[in-house]
Backbone as JSON, one array per atom type, in Angstrom:
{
  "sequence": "XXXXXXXXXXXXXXXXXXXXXXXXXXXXXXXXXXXXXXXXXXXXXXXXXXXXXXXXXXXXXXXXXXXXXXXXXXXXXXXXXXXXXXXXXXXXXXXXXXXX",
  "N": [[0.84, -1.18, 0.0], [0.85, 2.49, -0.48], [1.62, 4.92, 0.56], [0.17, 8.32, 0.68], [1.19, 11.82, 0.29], [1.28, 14.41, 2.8], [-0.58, 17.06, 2.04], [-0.81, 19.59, 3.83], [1.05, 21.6, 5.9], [2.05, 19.53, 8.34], [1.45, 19.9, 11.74], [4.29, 19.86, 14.52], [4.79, 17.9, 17.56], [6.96, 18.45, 20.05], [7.87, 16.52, 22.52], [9.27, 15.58, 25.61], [10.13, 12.87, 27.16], [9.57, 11.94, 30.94], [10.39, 10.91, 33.76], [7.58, 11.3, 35.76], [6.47, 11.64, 33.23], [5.53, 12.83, 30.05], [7.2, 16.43, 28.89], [7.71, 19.16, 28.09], [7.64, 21.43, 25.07], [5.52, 21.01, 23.54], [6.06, 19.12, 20.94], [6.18, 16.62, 20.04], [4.47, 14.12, 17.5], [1.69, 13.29, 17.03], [1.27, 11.21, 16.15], [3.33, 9.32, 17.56], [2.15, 8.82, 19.61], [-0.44, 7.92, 19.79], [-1.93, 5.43, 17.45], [-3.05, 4.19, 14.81], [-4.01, 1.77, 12.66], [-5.4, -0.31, 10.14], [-5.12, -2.86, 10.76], [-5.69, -3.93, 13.59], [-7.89, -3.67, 15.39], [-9.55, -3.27, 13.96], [-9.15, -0.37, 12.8], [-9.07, 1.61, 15.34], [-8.06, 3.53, 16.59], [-5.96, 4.28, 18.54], [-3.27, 3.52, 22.16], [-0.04, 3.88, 21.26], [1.72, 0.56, 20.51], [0.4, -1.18, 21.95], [-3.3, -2.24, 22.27], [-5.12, -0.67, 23.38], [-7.95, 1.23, 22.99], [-7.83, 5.19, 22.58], [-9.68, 6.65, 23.31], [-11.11, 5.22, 25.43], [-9.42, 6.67, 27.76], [-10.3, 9.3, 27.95], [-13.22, 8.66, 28.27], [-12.87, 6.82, 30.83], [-11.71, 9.47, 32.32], [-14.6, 11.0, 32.05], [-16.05, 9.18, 33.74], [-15.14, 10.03, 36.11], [-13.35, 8.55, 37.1], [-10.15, 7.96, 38.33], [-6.74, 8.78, 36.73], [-4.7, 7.28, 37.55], [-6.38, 4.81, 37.95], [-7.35, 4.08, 35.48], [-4.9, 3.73, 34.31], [-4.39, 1.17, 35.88], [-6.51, -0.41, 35.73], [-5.12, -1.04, 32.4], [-3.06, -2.08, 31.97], [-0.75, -1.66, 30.11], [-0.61, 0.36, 29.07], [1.48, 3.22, 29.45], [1.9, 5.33, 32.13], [3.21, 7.75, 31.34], [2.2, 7.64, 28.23], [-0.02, 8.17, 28.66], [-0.14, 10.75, 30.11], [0.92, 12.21, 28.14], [-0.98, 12.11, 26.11], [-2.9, 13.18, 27.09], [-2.23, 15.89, 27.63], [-1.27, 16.92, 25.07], [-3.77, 16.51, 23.65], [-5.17, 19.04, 25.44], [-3.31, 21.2, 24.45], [-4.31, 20.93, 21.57], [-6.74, 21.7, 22.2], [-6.56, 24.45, 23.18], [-5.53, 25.59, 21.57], [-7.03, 25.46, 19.17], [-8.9, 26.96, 20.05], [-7.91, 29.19, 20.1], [-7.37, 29.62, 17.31], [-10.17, 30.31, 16.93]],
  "CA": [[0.0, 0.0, 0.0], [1.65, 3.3, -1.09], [1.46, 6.4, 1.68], [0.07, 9.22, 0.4], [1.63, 12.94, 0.88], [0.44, 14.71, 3.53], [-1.43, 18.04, 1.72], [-0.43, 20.75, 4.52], [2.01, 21.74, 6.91], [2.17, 18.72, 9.15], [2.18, 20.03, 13.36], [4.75, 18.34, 15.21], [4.84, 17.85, 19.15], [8.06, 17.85, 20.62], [7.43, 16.54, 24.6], [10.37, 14.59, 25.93], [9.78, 11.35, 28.35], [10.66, 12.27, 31.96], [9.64, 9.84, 35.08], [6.48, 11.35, 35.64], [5.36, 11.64, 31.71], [5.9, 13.82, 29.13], [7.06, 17.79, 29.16], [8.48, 20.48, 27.11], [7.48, 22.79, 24.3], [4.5, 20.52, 22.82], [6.42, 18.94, 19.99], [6.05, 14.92, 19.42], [3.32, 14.14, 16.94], [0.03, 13.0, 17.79], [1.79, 9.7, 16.3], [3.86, 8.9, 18.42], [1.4, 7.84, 21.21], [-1.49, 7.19, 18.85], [-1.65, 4.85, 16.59], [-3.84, 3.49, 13.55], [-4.14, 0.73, 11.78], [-6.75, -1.44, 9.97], [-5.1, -4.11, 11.09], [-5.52, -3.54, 14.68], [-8.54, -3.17, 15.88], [-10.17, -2.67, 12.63], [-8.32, 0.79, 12.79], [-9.7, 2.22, 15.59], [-7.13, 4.96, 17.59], [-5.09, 3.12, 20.26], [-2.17, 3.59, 22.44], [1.3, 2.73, 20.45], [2.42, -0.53, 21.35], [-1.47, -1.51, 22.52], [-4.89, -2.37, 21.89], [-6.26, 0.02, 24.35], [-8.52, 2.39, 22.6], [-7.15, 6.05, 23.14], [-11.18, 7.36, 23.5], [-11.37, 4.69, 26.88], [-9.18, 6.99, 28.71], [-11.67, 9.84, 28.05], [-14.33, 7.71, 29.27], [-12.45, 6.87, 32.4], [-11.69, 10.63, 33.36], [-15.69, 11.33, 32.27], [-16.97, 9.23, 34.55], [-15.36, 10.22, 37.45], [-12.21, 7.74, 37.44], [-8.52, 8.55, 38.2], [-5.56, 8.16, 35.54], [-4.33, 5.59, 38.51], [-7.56, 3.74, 38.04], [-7.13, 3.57, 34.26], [-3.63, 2.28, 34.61], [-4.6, -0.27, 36.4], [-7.4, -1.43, 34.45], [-4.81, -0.52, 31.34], [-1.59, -1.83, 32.58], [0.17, -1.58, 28.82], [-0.47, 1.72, 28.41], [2.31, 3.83, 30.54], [1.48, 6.81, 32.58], [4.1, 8.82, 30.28], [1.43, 7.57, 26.85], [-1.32, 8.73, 29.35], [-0.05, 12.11, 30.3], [1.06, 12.77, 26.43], [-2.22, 11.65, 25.16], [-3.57, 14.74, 27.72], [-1.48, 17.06, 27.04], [-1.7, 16.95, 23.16], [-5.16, 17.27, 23.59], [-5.09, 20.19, 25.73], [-2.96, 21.8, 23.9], [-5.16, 21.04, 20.63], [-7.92, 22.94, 21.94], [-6.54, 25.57, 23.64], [-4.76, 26.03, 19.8], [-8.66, 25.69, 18.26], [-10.12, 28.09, 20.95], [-7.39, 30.65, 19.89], [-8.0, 30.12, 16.25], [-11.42, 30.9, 16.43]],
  "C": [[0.89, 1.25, 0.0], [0.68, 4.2, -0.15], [1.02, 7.41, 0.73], [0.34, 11.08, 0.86], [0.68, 13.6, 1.26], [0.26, 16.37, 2.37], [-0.89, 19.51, 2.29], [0.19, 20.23, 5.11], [1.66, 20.85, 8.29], [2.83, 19.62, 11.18], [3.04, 19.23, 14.49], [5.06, 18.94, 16.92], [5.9, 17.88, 19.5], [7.71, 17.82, 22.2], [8.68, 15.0, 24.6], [9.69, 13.85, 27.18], [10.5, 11.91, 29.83], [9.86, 10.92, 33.04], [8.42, 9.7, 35.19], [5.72, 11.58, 34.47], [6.17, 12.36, 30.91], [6.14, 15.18, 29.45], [7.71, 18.15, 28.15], [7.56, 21.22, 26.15], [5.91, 21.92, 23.37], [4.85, 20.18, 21.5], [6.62, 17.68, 19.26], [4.84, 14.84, 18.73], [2.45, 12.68, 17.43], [0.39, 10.81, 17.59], [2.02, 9.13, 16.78], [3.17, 8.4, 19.82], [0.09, 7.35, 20.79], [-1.41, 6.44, 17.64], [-2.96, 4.26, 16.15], [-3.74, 3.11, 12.69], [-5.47, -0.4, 11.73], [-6.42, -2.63, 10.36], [-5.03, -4.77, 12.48], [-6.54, -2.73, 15.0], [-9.84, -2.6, 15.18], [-9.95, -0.87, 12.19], [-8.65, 1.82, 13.8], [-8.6, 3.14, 16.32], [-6.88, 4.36, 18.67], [-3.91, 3.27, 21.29], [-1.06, 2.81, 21.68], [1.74, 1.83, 20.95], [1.22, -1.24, 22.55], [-2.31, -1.7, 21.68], [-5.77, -1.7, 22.66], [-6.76, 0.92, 23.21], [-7.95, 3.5, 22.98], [-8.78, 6.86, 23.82], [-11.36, 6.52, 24.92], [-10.27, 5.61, 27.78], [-9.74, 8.53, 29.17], [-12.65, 9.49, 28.53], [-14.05, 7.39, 30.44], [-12.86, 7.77, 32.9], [-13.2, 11.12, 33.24], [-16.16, 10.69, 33.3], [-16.71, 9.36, 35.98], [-13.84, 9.48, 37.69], [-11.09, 8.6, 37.36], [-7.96, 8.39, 37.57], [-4.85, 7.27, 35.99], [-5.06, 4.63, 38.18], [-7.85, 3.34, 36.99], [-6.13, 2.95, 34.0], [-3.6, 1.4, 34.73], [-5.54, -0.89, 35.95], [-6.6, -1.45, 32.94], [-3.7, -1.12, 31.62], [-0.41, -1.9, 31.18], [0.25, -0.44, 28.49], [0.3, 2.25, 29.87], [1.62, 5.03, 30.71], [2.01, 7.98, 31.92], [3.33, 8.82, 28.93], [0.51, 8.01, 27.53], [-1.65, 10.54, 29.15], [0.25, 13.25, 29.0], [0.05, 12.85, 25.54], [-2.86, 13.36, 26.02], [-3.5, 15.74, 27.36], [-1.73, 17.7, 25.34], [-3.09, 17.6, 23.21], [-5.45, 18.53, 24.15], [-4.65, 21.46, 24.74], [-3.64, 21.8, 22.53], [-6.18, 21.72, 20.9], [-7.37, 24.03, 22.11], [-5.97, 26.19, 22.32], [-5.89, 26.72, 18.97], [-8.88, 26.91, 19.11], [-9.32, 29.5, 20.51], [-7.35, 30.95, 18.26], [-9.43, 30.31, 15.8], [-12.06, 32.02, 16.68]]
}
């Protein structure tokens, strides 16, 4: 199967790995801790190096659960793919909310 070029200016994350998770300037791409493939899951959005869904740790923190308490029902996904998966997102809205 032959990749097709990406269209626009690709945003990239850079967040370096520290003990407690990810930090720095918001610069690793969304890749790097998400991953999709049809062959895996029928392609649905997952932690890299998993089968967790990345949308179940949204559902955790909605209903009330801790990012401890997803861990531990999660134990493949690291607290450093947790806190990067957050972050990203944060920083994706607060990006949207200032381009609109």
């Amino acid at each position: 199967m032959r990749r097709r070029r990406p269209t626009g200016r690709r945003r990239r994350f850079r967040l370096w790995p520290t003990p407690t998770g990810y930090h720095g300037d918001v610069s690793t791409q969304i890749h790097d801790i998400i991953h999709c493939d049809p062959e895996i899951m029928s392609g649905t959005p997952v932690f890299r190096g998993t089968r967790v869904p990345a949308r179940i740790l949204w559902e955790h923190l909605e209903a009330g659960d801790s990012l401890e308490t997803f861990l531990d029902d999660f134990p493949t996904v690291t607290k450093a793919q947790a806190m990067a998966a957050l972050e990203l997102s944060k920083e994706m809205l607060i990006g949207q909310a200032r381009a609109a």
